[in-house]
PDBQT receptor file of N, H, CA, C and O in Angstrom, charges set to zero:
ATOM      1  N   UNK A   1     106.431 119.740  93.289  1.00  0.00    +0.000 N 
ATOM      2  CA  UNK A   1     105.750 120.927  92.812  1.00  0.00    +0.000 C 
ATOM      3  C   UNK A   1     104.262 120.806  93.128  1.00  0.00    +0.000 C 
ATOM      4  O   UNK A   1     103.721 119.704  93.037  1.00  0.00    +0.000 OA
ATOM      5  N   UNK A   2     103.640 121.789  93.459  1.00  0.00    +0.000 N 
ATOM      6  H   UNK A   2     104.080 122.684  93.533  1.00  0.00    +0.000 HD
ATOM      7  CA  UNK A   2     102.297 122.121  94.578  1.00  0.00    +0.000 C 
ATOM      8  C   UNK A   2     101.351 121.805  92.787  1.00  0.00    +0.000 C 
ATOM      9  O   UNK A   2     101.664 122.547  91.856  1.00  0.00    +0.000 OA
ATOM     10  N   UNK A   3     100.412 120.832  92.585  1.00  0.00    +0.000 N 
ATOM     11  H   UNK A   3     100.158 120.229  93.341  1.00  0.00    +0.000 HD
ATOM     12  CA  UNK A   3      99.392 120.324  91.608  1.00  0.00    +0.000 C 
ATOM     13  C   UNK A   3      98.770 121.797  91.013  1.00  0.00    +0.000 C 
ATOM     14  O   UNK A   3      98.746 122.069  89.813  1.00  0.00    +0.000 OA
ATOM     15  N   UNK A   4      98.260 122.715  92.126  1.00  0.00    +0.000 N 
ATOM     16  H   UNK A   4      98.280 122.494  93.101  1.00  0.00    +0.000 HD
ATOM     17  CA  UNK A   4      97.320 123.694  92.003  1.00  0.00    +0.000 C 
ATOM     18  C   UNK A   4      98.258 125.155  91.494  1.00  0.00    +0.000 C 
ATOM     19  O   UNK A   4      98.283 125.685  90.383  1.00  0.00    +0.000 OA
ATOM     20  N   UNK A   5      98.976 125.540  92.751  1.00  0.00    +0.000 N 
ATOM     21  H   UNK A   5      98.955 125.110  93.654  1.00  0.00    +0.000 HD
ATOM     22  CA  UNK A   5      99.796 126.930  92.413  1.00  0.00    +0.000 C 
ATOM     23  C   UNK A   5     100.842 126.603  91.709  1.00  0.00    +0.000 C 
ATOM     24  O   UNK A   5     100.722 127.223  90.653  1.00  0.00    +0.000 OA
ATOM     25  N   UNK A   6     102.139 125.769  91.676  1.00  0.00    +0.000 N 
ATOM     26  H   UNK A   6     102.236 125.265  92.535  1.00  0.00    +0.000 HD
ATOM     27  CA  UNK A   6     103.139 125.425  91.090  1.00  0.00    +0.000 C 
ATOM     28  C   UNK A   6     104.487 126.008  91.452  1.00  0.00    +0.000 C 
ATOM     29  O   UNK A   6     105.536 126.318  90.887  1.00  0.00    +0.000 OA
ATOM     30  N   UNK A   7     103.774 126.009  93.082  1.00  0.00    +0.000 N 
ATOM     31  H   UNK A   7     102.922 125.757  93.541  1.00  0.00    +0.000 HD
ATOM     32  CA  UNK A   7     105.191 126.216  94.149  1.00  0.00    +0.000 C 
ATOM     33  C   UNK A   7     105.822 125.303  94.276  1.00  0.00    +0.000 C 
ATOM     34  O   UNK A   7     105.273 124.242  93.981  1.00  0.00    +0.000 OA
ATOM     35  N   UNK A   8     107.082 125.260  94.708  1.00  0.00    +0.000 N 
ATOM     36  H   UNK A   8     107.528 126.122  94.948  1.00  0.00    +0.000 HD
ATOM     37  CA  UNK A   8     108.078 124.479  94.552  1.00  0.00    +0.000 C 
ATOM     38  C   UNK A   8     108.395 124.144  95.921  1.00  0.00    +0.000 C 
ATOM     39  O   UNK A   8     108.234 124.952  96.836  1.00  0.00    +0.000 OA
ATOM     40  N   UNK A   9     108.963 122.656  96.132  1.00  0.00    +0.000 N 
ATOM     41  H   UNK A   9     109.094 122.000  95.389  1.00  0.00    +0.000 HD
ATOM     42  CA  UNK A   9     109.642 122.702  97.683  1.00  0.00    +0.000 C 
ATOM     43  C   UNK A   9     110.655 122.548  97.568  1.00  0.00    +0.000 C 
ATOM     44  O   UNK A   9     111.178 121.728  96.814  1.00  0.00    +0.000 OA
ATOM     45  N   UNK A  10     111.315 123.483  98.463  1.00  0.00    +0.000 N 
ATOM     46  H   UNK A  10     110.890 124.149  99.076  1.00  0.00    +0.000 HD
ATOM     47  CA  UNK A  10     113.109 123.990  98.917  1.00  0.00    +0.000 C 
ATOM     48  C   UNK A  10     113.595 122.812  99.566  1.00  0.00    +0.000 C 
ATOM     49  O   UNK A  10     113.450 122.630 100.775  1.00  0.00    +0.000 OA
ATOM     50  N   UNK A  11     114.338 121.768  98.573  1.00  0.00    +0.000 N 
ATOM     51  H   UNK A  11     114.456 121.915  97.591  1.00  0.00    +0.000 HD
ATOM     52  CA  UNK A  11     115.131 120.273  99.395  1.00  0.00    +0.000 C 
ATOM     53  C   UNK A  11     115.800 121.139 100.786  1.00  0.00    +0.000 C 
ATOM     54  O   UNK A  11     115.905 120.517 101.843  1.00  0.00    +0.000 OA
ATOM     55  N   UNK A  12     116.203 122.481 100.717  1.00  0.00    +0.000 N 
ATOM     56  H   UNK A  12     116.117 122.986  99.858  1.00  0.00    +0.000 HD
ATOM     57  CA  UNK A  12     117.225 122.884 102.037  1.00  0.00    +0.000 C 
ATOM     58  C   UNK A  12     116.350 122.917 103.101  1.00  0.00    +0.000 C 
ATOM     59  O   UNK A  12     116.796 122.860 104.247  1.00  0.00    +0.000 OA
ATOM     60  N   UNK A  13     114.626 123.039 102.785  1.00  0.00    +0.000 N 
ATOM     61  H   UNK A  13     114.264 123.084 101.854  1.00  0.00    +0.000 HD
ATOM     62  CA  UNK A  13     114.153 123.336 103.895  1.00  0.00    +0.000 C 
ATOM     63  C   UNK A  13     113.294 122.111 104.425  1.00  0.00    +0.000 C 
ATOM     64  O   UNK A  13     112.077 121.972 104.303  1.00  0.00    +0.000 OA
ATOM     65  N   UNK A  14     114.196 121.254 105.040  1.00  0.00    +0.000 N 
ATOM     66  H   UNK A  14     115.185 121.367 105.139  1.00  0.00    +0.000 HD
ATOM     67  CA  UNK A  14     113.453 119.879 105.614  1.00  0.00    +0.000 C 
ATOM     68  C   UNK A  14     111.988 119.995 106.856  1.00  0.00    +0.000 C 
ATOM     69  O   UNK A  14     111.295 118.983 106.968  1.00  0.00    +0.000 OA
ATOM     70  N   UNK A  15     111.730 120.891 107.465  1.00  0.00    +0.000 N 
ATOM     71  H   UNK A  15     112.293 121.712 107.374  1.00  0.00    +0.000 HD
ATOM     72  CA  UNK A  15     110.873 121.145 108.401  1.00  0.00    +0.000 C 
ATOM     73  C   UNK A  15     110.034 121.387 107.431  1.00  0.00    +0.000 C 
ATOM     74  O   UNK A  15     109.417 120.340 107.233  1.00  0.00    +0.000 OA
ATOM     75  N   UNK A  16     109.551 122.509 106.457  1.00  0.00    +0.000 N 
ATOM     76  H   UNK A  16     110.053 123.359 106.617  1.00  0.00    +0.000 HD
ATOM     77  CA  UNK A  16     108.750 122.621 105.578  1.00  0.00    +0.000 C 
ATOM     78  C   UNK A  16     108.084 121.817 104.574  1.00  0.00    +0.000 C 
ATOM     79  O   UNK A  16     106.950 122.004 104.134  1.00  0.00    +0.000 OA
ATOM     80  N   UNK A  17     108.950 120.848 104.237  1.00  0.00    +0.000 N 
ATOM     81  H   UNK A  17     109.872 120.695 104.595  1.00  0.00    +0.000 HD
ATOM     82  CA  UNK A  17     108.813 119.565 103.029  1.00  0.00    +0.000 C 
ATOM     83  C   UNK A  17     107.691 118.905 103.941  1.00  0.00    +0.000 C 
ATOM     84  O   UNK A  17     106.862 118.249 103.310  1.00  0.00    +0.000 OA
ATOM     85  N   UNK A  18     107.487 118.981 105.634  1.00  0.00    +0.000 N 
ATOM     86  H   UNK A  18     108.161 119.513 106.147  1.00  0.00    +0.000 HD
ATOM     87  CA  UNK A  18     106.730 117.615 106.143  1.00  0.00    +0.000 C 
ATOM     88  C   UNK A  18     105.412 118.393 106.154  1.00  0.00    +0.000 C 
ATOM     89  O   UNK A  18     104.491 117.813 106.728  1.00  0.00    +0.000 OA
ATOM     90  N   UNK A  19     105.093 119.815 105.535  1.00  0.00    +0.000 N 
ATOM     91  H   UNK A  19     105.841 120.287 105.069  1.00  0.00    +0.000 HD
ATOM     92  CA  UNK A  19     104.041 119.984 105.367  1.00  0.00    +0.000 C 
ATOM     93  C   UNK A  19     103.024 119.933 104.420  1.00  0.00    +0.000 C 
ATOM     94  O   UNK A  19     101.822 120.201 104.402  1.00  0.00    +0.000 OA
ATOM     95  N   UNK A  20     103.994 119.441 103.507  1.00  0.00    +0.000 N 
ATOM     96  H   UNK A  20     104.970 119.224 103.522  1.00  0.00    +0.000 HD
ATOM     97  CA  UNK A  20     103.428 119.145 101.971  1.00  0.00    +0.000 C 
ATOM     98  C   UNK A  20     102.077 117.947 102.420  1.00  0.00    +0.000 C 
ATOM     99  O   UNK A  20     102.019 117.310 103.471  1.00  0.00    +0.000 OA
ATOM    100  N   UNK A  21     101.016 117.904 101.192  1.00  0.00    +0.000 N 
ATOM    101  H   UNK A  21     101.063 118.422 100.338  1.00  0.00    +0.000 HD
ATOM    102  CA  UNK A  21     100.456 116.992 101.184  1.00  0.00    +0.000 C 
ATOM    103  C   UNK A  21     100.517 116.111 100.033  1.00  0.00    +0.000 C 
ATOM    104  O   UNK A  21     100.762 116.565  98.915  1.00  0.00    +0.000 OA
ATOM    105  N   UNK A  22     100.288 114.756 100.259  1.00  0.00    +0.000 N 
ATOM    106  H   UNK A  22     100.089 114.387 101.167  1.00  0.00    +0.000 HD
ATOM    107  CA  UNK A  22     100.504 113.981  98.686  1.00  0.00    +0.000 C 
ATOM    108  C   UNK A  22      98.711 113.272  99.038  1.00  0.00    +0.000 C 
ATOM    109  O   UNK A  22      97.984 113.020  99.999  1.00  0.00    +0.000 OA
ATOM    110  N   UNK A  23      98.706 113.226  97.989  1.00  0.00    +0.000 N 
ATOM    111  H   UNK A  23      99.296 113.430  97.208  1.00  0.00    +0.000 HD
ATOM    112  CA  UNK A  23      97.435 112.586  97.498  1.00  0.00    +0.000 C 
ATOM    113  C   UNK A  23      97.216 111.837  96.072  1.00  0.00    +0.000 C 
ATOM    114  O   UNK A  23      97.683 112.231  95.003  1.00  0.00    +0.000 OA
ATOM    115  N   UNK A  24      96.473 110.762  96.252  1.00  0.00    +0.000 N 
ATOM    116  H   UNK A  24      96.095 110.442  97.120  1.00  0.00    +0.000 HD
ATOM    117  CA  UNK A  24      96.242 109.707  95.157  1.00  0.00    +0.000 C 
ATOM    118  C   UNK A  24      94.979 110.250  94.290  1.00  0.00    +0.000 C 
ATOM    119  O   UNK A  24      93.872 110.444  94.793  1.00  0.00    +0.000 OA
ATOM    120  N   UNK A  25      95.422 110.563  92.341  1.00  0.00    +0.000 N 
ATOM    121  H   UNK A  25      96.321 110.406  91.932  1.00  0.00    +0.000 HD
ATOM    122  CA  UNK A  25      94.671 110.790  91.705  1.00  0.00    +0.000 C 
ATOM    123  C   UNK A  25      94.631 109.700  90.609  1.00  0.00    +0.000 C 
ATOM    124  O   UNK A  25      95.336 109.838  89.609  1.00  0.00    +0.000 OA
ATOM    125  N   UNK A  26      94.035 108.895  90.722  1.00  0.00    +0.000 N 
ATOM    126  H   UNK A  26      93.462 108.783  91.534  1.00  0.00    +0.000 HD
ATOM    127  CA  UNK A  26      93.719 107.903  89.619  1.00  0.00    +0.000 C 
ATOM    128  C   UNK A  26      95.078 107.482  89.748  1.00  0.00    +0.000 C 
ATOM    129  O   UNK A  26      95.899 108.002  88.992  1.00  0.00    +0.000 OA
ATOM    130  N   UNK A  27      95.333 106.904  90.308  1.00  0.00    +0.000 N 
ATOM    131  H   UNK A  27      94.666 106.481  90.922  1.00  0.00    +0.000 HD
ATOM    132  CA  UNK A  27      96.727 105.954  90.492  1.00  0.00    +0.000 C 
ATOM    133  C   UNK A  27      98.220 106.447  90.828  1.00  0.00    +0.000 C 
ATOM    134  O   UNK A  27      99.177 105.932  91.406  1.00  0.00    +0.000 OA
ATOM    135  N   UNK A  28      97.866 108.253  89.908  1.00  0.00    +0.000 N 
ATOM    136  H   UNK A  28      97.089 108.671  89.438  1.00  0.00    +0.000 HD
ATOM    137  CA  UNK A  28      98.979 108.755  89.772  1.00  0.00    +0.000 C 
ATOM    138  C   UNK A  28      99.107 109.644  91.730  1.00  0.00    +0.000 C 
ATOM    139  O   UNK A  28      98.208 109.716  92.567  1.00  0.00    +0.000 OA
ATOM    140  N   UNK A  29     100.615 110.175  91.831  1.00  0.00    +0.000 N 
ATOM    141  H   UNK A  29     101.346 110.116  91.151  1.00  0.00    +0.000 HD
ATOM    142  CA  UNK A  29     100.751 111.206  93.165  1.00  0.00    +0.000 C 
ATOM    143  C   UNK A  29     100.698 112.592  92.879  1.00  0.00    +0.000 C 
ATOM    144  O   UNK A  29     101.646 113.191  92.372  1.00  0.00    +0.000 OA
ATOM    145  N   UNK A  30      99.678 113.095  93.170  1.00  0.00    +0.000 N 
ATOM    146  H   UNK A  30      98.908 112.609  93.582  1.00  0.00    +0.000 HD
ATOM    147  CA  UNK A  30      99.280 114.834  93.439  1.00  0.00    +0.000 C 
ATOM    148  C   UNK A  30     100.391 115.698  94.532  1.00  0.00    +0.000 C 
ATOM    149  O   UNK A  30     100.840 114.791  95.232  1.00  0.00    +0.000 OA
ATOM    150  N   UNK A  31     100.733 116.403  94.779  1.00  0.00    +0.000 N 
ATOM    151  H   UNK A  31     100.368 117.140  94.210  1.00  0.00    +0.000 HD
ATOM    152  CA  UNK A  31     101.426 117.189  95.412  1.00  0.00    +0.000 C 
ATOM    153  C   UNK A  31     100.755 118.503  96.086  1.00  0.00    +0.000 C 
ATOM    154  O   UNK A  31     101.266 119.523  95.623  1.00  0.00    +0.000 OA
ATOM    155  N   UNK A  32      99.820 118.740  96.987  1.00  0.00    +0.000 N 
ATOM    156  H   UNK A  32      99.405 117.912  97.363  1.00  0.00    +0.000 HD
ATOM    157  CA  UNK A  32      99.933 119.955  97.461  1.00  0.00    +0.000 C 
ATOM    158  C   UNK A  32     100.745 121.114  98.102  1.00  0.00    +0.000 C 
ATOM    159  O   UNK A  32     101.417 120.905  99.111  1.00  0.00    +0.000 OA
ATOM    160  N   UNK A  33     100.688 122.219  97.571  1.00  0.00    +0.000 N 
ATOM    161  H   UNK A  33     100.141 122.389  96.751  1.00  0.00    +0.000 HD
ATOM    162  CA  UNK A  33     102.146 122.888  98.936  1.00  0.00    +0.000 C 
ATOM    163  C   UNK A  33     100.871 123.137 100.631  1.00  0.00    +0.000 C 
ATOM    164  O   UNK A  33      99.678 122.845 100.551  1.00  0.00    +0.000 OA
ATOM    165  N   UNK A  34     101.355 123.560 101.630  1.00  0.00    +0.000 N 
ATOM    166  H   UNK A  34     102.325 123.798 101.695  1.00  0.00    +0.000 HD
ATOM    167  CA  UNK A  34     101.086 124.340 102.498  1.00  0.00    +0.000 C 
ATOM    168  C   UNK A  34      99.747 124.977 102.597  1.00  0.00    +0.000 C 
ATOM    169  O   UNK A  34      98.794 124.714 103.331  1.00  0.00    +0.000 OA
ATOM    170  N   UNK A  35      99.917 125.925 101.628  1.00  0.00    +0.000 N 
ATOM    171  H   UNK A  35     100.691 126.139 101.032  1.00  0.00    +0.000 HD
ATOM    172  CA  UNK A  35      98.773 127.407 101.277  1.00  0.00    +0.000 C 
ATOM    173  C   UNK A  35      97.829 126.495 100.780  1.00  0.00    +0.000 C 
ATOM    174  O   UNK A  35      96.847 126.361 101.512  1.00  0.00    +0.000 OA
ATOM    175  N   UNK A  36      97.841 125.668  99.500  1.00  0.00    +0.000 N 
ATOM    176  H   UNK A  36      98.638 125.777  98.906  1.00  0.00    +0.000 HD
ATOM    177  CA  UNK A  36      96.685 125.170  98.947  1.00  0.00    +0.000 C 
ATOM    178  C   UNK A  36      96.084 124.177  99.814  1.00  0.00    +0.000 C 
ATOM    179  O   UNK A  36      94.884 123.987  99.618  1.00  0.00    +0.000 OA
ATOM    180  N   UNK A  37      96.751 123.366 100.909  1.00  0.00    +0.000 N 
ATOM    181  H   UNK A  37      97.726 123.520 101.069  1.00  0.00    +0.000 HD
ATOM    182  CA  UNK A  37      96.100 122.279 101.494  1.00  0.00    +0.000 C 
ATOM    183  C   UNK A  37      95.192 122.947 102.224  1.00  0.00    +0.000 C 
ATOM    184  O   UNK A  37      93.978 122.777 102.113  1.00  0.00    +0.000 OA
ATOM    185  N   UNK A  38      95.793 123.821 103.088  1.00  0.00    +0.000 N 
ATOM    186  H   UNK A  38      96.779 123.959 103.179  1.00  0.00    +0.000 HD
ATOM    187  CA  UNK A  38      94.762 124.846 104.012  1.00  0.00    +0.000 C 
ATOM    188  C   UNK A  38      94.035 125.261 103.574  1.00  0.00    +0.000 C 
ATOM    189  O   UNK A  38      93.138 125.579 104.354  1.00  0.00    +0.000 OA
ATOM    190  N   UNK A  39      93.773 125.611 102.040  1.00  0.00    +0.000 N 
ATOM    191  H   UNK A  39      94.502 125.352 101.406  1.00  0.00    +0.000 HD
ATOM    192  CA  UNK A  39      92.851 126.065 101.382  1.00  0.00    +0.000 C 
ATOM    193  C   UNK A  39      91.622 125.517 100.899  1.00  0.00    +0.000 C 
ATOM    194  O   UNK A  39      90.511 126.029 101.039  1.00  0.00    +0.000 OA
ATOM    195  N   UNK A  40      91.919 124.335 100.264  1.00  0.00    +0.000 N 
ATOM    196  H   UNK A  40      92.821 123.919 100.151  1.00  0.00    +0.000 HD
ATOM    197  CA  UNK A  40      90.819 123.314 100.131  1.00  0.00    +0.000 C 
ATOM    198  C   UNK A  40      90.562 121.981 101.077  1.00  0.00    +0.000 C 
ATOM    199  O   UNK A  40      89.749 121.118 100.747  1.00  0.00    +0.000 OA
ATOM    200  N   UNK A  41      91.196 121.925 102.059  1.00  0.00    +0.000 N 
ATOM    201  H   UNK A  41      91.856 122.627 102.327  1.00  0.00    +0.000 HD
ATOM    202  CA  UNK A  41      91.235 121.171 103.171  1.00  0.00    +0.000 C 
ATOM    203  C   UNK A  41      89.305 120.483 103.194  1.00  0.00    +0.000 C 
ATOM    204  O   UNK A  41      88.884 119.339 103.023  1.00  0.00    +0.000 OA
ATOM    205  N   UNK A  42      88.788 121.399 103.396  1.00  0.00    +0.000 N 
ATOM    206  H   UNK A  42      89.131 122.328 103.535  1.00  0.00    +0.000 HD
ATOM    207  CA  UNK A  42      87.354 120.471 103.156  1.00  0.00    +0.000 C 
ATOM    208  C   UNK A  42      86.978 120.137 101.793  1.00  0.00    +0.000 C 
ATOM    209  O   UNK A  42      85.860 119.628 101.716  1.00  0.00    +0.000 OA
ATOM    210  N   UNK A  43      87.728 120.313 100.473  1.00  0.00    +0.000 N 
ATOM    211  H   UNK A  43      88.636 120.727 100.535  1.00  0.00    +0.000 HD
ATOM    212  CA  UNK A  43      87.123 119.887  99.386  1.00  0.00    +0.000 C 
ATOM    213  C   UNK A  43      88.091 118.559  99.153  1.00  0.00    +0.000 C 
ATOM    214  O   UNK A  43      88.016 117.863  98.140  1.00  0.00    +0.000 OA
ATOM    215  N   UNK A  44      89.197 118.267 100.468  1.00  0.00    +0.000 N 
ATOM    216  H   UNK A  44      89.258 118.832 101.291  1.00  0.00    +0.000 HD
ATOM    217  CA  UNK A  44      89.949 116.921 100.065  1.00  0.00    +0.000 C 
ATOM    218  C   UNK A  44      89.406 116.227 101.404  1.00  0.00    +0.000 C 
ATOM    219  O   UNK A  44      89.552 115.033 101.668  1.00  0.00    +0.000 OA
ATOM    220  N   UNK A  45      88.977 116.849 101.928  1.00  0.00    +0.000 N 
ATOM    221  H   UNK A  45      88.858 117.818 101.713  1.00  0.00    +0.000 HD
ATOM    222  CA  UNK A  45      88.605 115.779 103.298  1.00  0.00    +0.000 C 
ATOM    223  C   UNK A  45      86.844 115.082 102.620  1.00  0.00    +0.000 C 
ATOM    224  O   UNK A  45      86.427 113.932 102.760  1.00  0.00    +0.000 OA
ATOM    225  N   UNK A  46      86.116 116.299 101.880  1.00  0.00    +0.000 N 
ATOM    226  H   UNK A  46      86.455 117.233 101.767  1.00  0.00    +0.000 HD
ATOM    227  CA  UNK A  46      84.916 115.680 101.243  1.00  0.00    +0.000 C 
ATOM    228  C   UNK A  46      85.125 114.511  99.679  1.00  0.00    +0.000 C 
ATOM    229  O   UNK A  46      84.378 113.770  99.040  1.00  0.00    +0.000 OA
ATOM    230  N   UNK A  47      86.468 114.889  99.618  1.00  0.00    +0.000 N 
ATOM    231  H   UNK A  47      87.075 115.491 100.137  1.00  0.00    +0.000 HD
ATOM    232  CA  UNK A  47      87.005 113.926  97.872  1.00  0.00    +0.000 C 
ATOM    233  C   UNK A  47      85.879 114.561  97.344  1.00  0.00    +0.000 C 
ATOM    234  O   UNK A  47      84.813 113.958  97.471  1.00  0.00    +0.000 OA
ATOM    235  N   UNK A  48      85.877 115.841  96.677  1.00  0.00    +0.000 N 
ATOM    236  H   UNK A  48      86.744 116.330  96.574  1.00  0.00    +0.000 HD
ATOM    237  CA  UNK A  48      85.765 116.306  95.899  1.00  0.00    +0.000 C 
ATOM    238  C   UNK A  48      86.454 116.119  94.744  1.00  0.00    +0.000 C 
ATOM    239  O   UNK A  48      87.424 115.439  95.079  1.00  0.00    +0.000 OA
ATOM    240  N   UNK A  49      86.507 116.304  93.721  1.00  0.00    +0.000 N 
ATOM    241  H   UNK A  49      85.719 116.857  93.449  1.00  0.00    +0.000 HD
ATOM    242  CA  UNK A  49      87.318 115.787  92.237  1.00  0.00    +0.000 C 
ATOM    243  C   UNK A  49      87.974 117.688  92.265  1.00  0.00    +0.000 C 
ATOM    244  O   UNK A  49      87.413 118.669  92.753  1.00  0.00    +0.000 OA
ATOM    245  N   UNK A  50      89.192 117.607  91.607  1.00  0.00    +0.000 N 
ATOM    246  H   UNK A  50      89.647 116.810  91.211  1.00  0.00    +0.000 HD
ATOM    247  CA  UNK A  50      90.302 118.775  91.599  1.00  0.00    +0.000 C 
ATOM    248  C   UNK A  50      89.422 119.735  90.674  1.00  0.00    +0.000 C 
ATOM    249  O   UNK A  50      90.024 120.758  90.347  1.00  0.00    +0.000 OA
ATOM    250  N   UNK A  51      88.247 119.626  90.233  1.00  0.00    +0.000 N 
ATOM    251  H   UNK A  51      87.758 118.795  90.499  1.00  0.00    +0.000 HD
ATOM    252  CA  UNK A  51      87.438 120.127  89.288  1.00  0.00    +0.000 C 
ATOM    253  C   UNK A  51      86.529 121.179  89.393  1.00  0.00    +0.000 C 
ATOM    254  O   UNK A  51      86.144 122.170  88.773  1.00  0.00    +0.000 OA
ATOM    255  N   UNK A  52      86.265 120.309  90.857  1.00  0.00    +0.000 N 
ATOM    256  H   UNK A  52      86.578 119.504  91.360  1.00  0.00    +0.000 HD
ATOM    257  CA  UNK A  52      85.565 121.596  91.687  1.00  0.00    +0.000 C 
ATOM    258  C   UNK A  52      85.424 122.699  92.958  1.00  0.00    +0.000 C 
ATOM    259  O   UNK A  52      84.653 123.315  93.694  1.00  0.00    +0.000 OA
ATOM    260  N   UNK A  53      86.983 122.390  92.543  1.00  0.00    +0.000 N 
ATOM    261  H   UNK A  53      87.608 121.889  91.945  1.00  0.00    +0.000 HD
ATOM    262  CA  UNK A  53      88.085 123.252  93.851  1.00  0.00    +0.000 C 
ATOM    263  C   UNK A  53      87.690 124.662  93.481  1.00  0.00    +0.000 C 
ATOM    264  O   UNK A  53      88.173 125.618  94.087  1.00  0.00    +0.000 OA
TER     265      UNK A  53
């Protein structure tokens, strides 16, 4: 489930799942879908904190 929107990924759709992003938040795994990575793509490439997305 996408951290930000709380889209879901379709196990049927295996091509789509490899677009997900995972990311490390304080130890724990974050989940982006698709839409949101493209979206904040420079506030995770700068490690920005999810705070000031």
């Amino acid at each position: 489930m996408c951290s930000v929107c709380g889209d879901r990924q379709d196990p049927e759709d295996e091509m789509r799942a490899l677009t997900w992003v995972r990311e490390n938040d304080q130890g724990r795994a974050r989940w982006l879908c698709p839409r949101c990575a493209s979206r904040h793509v420079r506030d995770i490439e700068s490690k920005l904190p999810v705070e000031y997305w």
